[in-house]
N, CA, C and O atoms as a GROMACS GRO file, in nm:
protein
  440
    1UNK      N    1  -0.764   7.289   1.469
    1UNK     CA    2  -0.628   7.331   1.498
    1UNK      C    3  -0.596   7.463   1.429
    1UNK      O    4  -0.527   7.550   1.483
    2UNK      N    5  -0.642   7.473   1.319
    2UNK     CA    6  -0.608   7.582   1.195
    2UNK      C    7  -0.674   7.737   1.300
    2UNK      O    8  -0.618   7.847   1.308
    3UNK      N    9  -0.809   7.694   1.370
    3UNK     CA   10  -0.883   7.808   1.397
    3UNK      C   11  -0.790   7.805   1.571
    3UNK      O   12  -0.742   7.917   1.593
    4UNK      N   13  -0.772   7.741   1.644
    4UNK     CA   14  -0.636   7.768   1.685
    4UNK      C   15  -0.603   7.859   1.731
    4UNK      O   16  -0.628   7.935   1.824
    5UNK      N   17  -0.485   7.833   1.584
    5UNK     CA   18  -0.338   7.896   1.574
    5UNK      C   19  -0.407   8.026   1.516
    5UNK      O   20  -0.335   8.122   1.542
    6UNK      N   21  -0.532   8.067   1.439
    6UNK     CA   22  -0.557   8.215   1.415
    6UNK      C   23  -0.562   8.307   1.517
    6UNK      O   24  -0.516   8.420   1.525
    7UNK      N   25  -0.638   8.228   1.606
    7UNK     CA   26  -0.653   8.301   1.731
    7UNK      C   27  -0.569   8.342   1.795
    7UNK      O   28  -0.573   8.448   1.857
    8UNK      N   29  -0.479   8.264   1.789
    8UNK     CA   30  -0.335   8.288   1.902
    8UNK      C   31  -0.285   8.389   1.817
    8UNK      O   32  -0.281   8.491   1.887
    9UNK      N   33  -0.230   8.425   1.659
    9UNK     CA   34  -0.226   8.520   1.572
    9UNK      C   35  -0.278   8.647   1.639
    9UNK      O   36  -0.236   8.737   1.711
   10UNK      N   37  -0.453   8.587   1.548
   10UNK     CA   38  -0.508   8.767   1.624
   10UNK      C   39  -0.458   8.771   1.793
   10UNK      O   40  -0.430   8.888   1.822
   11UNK      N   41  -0.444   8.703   1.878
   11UNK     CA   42  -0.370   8.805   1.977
   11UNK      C   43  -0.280   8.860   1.975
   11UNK      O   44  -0.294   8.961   2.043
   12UNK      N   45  -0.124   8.847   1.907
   12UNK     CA   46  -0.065   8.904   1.893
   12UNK      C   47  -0.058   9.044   1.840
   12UNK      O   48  -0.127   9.069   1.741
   13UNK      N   49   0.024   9.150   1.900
   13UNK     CA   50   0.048   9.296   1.863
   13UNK      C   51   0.049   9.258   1.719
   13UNK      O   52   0.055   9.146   1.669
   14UNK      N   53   0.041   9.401   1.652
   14UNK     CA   54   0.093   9.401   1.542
   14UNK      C   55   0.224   9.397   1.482
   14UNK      O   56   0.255   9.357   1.370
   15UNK      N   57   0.307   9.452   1.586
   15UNK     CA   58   0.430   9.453   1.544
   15UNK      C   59   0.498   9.365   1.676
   15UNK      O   60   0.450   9.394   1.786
   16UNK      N   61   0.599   9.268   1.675
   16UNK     CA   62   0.668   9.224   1.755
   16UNK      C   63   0.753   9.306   1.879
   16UNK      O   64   0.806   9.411   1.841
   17UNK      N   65   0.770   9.276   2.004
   17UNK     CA   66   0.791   9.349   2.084
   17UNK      C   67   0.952   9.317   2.087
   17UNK      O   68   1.007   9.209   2.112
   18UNK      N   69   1.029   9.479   2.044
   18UNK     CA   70   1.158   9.483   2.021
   18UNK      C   71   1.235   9.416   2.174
   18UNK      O   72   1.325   9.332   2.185
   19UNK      N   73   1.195   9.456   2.231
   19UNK     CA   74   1.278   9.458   2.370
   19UNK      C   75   1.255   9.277   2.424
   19UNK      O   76   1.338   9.205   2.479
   20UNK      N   77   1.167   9.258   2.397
   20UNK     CA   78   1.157   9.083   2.427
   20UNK      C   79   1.233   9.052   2.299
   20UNK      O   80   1.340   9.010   2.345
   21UNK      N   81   1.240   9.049   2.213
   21UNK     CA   82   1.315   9.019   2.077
   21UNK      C   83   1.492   9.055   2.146
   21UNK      O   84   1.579   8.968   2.134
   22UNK      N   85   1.515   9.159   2.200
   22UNK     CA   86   1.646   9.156   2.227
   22UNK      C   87   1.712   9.090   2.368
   22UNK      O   88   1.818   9.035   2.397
   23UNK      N   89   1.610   9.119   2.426
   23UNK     CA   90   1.611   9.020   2.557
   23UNK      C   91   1.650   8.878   2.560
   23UNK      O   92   1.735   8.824   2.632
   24UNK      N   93   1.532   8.801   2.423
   24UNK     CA   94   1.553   8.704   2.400
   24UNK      C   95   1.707   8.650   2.326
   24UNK      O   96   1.784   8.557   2.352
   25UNK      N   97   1.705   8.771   2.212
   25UNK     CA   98   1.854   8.721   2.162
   25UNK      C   99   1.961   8.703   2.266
   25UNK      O  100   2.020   8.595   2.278
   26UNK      N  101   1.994   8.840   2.362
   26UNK     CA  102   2.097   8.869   2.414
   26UNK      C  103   2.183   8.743   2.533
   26UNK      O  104   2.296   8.704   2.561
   27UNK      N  105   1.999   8.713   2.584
   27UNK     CA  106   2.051   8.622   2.732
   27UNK      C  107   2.025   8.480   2.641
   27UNK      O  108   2.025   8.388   2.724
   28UNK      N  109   2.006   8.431   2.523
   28UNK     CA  110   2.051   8.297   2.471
   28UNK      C  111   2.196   8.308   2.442
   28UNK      O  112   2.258   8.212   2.486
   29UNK      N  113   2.271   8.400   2.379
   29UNK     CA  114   2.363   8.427   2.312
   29UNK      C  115   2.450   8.416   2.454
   29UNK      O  116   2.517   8.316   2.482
   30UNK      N  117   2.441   8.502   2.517
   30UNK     CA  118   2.545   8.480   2.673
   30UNK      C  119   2.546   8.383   2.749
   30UNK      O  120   2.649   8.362   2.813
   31UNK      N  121   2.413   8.279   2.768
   31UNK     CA  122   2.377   8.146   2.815
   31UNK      C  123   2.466   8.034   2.758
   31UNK      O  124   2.534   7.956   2.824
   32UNK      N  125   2.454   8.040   2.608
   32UNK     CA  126   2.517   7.971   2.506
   32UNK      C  127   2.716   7.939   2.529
   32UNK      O  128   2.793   7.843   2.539
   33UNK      N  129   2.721   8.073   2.528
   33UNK     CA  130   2.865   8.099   2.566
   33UNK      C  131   2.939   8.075   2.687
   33UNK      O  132   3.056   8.040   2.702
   34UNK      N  133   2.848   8.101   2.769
   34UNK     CA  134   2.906   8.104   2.885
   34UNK      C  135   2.944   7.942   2.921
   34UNK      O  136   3.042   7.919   2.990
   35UNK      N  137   2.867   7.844   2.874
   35UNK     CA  138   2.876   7.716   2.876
   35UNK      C  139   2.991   7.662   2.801
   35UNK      O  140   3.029   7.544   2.804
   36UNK      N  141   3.029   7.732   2.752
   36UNK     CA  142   3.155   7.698   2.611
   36UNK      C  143   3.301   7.678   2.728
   36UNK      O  144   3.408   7.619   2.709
   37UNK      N  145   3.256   7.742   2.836
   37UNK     CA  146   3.401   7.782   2.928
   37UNK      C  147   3.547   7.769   2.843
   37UNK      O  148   3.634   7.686   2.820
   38UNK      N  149   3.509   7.927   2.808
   38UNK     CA  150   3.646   7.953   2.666
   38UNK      C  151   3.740   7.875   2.558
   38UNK      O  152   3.858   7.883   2.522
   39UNK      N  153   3.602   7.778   2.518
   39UNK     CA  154   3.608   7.695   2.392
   39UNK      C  155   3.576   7.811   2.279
   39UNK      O  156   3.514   7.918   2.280
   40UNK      N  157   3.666   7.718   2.158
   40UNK     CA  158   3.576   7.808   2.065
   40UNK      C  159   3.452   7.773   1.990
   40UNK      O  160   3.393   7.667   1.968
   41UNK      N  161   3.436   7.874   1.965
   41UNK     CA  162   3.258   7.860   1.869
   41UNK      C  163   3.311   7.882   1.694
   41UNK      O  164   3.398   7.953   1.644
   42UNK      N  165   3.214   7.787   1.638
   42UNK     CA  166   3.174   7.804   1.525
   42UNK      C  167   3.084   7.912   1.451
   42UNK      O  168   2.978   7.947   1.502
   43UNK      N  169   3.127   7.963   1.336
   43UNK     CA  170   3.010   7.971   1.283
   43UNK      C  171   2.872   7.961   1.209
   43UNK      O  172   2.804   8.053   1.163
   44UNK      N  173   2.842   7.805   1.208
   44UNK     CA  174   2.785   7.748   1.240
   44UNK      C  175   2.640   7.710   1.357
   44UNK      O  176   2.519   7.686   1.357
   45UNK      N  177   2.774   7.728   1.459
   45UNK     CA  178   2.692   7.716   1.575
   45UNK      C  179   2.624   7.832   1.604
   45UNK      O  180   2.517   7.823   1.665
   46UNK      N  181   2.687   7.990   1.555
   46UNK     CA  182   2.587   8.064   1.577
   46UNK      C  183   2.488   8.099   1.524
   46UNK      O  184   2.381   8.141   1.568
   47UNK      N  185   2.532   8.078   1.404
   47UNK     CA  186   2.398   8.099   1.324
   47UNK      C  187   2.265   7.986   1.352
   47UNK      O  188   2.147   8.018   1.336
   48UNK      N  189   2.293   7.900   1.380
   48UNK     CA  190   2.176   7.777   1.462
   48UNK      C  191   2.181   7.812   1.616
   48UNK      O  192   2.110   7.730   1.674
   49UNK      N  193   2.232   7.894   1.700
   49UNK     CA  194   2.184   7.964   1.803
   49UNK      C  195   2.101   8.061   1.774
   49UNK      O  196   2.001   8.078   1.843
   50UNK      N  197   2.133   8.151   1.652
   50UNK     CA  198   2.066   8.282   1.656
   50UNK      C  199   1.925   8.264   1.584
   50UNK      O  200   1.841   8.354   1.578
   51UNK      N  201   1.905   8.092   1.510
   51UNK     CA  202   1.779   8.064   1.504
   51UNK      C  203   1.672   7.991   1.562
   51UNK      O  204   1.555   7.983   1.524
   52UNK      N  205   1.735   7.933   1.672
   52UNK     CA  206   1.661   7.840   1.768
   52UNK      C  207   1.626   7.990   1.840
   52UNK      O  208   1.504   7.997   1.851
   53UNK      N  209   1.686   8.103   1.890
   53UNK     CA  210   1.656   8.212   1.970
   53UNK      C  211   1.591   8.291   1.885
   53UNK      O  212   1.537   8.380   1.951
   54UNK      N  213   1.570   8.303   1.772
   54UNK     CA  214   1.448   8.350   1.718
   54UNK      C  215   1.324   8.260   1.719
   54UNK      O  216   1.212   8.281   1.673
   55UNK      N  217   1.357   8.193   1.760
   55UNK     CA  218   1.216   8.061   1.740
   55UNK      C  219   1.161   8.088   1.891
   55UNK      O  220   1.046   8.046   1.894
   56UNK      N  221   1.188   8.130   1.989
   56UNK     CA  222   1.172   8.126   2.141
   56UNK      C  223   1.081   8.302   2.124
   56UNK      O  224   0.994   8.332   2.206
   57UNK      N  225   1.110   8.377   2.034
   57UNK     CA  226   1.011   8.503   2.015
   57UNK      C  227   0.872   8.457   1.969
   57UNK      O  228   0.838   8.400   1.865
   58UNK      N  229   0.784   8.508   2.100
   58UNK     CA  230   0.607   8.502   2.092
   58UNK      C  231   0.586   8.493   1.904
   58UNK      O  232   0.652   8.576   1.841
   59UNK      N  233   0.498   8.397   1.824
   59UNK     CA  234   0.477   8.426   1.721
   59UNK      C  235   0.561   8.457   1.622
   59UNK      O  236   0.517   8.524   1.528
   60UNK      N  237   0.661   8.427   1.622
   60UNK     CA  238   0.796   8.386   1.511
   60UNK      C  239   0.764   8.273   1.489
   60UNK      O  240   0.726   8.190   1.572
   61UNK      N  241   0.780   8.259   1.362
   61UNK     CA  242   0.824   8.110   1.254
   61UNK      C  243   0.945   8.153   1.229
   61UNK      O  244   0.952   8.265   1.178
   62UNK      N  245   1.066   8.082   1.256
   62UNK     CA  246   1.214   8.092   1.192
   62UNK      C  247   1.235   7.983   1.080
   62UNK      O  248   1.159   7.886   1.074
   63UNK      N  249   1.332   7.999   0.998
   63UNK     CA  250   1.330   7.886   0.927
   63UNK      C  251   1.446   7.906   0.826
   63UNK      O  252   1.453   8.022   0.784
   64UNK      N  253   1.526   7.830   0.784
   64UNK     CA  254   1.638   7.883   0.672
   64UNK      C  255   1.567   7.905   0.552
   64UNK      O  256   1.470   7.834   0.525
   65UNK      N  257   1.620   8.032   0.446
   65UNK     CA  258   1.611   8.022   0.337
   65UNK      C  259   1.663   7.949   0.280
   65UNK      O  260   1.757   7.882   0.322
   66UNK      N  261   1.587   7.939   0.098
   66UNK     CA  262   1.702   7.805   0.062
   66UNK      C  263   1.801   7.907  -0.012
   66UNK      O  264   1.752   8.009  -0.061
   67UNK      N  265   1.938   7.883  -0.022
   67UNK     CA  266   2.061   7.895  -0.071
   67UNK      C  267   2.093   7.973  -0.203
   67UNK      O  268   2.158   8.073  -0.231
   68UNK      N  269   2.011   7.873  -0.276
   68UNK     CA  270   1.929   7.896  -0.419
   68UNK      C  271   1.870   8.043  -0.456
   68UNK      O  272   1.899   8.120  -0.547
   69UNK      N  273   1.785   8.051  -0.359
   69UNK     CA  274   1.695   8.176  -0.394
   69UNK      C  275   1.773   8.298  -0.317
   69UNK      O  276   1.768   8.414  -0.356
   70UNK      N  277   1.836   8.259  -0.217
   70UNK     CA  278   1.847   8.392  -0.108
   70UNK      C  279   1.965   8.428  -0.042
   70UNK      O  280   1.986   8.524   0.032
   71UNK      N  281   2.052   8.321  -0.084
   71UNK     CA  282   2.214   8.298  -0.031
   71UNK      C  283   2.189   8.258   0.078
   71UNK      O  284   2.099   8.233   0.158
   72UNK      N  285   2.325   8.261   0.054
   72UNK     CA  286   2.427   8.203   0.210
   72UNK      C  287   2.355   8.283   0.330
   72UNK      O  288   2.314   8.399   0.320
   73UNK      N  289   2.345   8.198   0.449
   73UNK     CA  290   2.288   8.269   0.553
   73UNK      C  291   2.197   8.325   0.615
   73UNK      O  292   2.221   8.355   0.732
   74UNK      N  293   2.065   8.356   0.558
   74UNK     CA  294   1.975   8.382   0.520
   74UNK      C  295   1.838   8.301   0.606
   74UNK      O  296   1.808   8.183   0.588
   75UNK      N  297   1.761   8.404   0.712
   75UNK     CA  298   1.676   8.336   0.782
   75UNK      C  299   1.544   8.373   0.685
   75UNK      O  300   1.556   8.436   0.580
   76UNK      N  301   1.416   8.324   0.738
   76UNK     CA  302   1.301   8.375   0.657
   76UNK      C  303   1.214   8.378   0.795
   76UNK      O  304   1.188   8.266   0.838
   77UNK      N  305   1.159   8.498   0.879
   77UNK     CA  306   1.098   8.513   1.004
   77UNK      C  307   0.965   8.592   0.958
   77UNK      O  308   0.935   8.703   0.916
   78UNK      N  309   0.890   8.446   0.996
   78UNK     CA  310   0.722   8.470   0.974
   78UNK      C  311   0.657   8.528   1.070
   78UNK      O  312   0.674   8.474   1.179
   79UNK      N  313   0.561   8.654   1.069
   79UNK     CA  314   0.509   8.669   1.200
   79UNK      C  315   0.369   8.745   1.153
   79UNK      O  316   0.360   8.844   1.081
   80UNK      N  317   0.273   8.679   1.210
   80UNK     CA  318   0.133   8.732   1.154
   80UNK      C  319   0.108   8.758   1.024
   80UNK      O  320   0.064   8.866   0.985
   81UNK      N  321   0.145   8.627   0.924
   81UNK     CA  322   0.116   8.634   0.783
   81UNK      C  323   0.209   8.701   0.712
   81UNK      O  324   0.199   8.693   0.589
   82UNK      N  325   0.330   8.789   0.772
   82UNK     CA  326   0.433   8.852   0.697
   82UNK      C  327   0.543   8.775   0.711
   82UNK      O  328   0.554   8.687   0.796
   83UNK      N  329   0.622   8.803   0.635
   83UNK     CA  330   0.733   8.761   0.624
   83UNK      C  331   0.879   8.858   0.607
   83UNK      O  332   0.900   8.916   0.501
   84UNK      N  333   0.957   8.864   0.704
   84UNK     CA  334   1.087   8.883   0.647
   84UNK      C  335   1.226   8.828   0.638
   84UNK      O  336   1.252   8.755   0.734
   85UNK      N  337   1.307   8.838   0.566
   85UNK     CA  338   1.407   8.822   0.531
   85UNK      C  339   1.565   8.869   0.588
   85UNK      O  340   1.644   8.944   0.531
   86UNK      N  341   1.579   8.805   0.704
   86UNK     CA  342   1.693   8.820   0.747
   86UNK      C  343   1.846   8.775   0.728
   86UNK      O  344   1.869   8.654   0.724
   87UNK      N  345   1.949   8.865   0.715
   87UNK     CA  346   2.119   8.836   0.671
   87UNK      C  347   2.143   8.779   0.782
   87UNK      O  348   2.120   8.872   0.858
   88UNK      N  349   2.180   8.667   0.865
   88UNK     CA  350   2.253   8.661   0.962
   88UNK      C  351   2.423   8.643   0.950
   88UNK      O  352   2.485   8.598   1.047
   89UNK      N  353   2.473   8.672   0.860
   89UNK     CA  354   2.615   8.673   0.805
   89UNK      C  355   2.684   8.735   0.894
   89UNK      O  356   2.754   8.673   0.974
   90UNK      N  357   2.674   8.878   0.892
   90UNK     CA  358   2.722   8.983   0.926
   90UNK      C  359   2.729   8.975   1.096
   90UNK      O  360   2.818   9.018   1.169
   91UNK      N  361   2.628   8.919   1.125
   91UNK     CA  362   2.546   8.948   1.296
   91UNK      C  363   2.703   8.835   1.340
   91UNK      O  364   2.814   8.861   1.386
   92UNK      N  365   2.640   8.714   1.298
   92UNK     CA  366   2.707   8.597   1.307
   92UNK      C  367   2.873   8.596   1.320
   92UNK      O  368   2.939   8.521   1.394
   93UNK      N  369   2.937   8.725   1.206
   93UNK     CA  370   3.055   8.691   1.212
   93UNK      C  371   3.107   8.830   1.353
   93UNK      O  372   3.209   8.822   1.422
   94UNK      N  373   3.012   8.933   1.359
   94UNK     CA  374   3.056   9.032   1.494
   94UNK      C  375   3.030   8.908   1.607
   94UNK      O  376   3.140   8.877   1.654
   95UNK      N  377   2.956   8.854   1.646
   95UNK     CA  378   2.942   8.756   1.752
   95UNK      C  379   3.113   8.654   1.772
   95UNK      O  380   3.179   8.634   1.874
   96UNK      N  381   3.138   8.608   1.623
   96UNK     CA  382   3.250   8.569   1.692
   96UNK      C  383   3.389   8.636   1.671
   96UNK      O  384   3.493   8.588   1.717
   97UNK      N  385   3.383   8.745   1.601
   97UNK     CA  386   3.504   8.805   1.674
   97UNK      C  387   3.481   8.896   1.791
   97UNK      O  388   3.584   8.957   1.818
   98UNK      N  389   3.388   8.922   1.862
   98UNK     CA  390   3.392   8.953   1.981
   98UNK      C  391   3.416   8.850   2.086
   98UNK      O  392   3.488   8.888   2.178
   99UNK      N  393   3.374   8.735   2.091
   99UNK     CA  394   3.390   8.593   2.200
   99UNK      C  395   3.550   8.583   2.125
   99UNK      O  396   3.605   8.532   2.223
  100UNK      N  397   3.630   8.591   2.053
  100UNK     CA  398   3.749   8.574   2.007
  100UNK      C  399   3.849   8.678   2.084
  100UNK      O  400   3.962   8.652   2.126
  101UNK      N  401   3.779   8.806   2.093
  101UNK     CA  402   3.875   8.897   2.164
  101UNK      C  403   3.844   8.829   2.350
  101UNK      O  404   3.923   8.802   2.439
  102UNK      N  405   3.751   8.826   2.346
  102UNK     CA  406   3.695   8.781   2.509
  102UNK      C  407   3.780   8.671   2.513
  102UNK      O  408   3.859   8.672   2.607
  103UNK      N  409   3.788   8.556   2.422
  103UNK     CA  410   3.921   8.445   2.489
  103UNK      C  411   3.996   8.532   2.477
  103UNK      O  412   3.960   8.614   2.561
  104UNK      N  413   4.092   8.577   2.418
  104UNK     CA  414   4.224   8.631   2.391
  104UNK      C  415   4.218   8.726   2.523
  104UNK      O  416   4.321   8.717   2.589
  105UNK      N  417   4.155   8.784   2.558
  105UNK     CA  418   4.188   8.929   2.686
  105UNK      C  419   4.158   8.818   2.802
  105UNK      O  420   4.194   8.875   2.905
  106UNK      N  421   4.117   8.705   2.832
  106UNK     CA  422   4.080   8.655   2.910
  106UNK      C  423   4.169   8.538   2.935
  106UNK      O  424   4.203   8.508   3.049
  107UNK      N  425   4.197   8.489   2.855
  107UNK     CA  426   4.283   8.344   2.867
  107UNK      C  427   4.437   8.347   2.728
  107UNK      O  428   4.478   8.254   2.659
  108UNK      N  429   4.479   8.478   2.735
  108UNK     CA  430   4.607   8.478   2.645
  108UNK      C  431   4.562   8.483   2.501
  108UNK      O  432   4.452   8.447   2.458
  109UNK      N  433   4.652   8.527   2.439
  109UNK     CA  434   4.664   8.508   2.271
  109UNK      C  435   4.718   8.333   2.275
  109UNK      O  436   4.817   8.286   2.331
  110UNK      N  437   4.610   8.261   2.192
  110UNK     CA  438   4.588   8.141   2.165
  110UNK      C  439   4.682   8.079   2.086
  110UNK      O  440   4.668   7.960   2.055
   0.00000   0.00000   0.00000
């Protein structure tokens, strides 16, 4: 199994392909929402959208950091033996005040 998953590794680019990476974020994130039919969202819920949709990118490991070491919010995205360290705070909180203005221009000030 171990020799595998190397293999599937060495096929991968070296660097992850941006445009499937945004592809992938963009049409989970609008899929997600669009199902809400102008409920509101948590934040919560996006931040566990925006990591199940990193998990759907070729050769990503997503996974929370712990709390402890890395704060609040905090993904850890493995890809070909590297690792980085992603804020999703920031991402998380533009996501919902934009779906916040989209109810409000769409269905009244709430």
């Amino acid at each position: 199994m171990a020799r595998k998953l190397k293999r599937i590794e060495d096929s991968l680019p070296d660097s992850p392909d941006a445009l499937e990476i945004t592809k992938i974020l963009f049409h989970s994130i609008l899929s997600y929402l669009s199902k809400k039919e102008g409920g509101s969202v948590s934040k919560t819920e996006i931040k566990e959208l925006l990591l199940d949709s990193l998990n759907l990118v070729k050769g990503f490991r997503v996974e929370w950091g712990e709390i402890q070491k890395f704060g609040k919010g905090k993904l850890i995205v493995s890809y070909k033996g590297k690792a980085a360290l992603l804020d999703i705070e920031e991402i998380s909180e533009s996501i919902l005040r934009l779906w916040e203005r989209h109810l409000d221009s769409h269905h009244g000030k709430r």
